[in-house]
N, C-alpha and C positions, 0 to 999 in steps of 0.2 A: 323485640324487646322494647318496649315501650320509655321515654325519656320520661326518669321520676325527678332528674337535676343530683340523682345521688352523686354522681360521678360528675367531675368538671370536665369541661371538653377542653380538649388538647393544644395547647397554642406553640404554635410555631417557634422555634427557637431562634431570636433575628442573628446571625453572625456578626460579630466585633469586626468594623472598618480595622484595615490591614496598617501596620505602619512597616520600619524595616526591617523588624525582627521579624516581623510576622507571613512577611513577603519572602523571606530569606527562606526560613523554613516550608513555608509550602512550595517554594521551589527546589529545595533540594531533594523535598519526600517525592516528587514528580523526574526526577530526573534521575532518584535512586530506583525507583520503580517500573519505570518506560524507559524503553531505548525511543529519541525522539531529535528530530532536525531544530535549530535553532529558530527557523522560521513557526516553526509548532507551538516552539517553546516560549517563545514570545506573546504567541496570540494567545497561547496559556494562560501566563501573566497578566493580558489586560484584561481576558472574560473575567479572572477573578477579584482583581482589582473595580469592574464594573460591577459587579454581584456585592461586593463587599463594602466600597469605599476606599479613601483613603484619607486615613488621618493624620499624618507626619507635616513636616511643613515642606512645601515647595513640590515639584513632581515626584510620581513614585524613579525610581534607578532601573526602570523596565531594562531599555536597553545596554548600560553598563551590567545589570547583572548575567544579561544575554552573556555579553564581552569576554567577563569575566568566568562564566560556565564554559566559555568553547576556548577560551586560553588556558584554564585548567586543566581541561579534554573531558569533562564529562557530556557534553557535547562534539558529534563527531559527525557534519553534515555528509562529509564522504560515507563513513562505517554506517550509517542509518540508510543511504542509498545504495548503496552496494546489498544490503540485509535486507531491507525493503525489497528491490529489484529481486533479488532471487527469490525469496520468499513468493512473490506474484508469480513470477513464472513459473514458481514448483505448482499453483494451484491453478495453472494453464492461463495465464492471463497474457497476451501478446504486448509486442514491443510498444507499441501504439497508448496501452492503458497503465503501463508501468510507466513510461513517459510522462502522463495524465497523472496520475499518482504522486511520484517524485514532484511534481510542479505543483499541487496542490500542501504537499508539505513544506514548501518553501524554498528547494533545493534548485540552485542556480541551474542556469543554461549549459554553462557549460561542463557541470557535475552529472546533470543529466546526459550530455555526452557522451561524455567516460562510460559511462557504467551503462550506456546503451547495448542491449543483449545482442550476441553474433549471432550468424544466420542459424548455426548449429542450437543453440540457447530459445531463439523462435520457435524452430521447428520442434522440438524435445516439447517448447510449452502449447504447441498445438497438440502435440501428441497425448499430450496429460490431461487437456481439455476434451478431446475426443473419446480417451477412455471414461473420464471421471463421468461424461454426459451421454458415453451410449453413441457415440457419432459413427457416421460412415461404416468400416467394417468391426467397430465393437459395438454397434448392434447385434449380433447374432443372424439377423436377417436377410443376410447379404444387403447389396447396395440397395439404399432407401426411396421410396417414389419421388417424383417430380414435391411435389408439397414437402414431405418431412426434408429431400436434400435441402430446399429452398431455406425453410427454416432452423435447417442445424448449420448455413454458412450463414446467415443472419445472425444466429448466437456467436459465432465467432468472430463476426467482424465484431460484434459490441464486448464482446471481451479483447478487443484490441489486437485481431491479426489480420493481417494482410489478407487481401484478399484472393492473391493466389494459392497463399497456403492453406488458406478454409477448402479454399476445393479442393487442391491436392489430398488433402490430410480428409476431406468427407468421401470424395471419390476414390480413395485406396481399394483396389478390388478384394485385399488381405489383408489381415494385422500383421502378417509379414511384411510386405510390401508399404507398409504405412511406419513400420519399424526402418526398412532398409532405407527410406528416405529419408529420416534423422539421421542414419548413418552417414549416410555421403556427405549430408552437411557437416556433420563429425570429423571424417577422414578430410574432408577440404580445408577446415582450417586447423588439422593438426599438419597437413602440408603445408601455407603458408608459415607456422614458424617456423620462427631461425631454429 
């Protein structure tokens, strides 16, 4: 189609620098929207205040509004890590990249501790990852050549497991026996509770 100038082309719509009302409310549409850590939720705040501007007088209230959303509780750096963490692990992610994760969304040291997955919670997310990718005996193939084992405990170590569980979990001779190994880590720490 050829340019006759019929039509004017399209210009960008610049967004209105932020002031408090206008911070307030895109922060509350984000926080009603996303479950998210308050380290998130901050760097939220300045990408848009950097996109935007600000037009009020003195700093924007970045951090007081921070304050004020995790004193309310619409913020909950625990409940976002705790939800985060299983979430990874339901999609076979190991203790190593949930770790990595948590830490990248802001969430202290020692919150990443707590909600560090037990050995039972590892092995269950290497198991998820082995079936989801076809590994070791959910191949079909029985156990894999020298090359494919190499590179299906490579994928597992970078999806954050240990490395004796990649091989446990790709050398299972059976889905049985790759199932019964989650168990023991199951029945182990329903022994240690009280």
């Amino acid at each position: 189609m050829a340019d006759d100038g019929s039509r004017p082309a399209r210009t960008r719509r610049i967004p209105k620098p932020l002031d408090s009302a206008r911070l307030e409310e895109i922060a509350l549409a984000y926080v009603a929207r996303f479950a998210t850590s308050a380290g998130k939720f901050e760097r939220y705040l300045r990408r848009k205040l950097r996109e935007r501007g600000w037009e009020d007088e003195g700093d924007p209230p970045v951090s007081a509004l921070v304050a004020r959303y995790v004193e309310c509780g619409y913020i909950d750096d625990e409940a976002f890590a705790r939800a985060k963490s299983g979430s990874l692990l339901r999609r076979g992610y190991g203790a190593r990249r949930v770790r990595q994760v948590l830490g990248e969304a802001g969430i202290a040291e020692d919150l990443r501790d707590r909600v560090r997955p037990g050995e039972a919670q590892a092995r269950g997310a290497a198991l998820a990852l082995a079936r989801k990718r076809r590994f070791g005996p959910f191949g079909g193939g029985g156990l894999p050549d020298r090359p494919a084992r190499e590179k299906q405990i490579a994928a597992m170590l970078r999806a954050g497991h240990a490395l004796d569980s990649a091989r446990q979990m790709v050398d299972a001779p059976s889905v049985a026996e790759a199932e019964q190994w989650v168990a023991e880590a199951a029945d182990a720490d329903d022994d240690m509770e009280p």
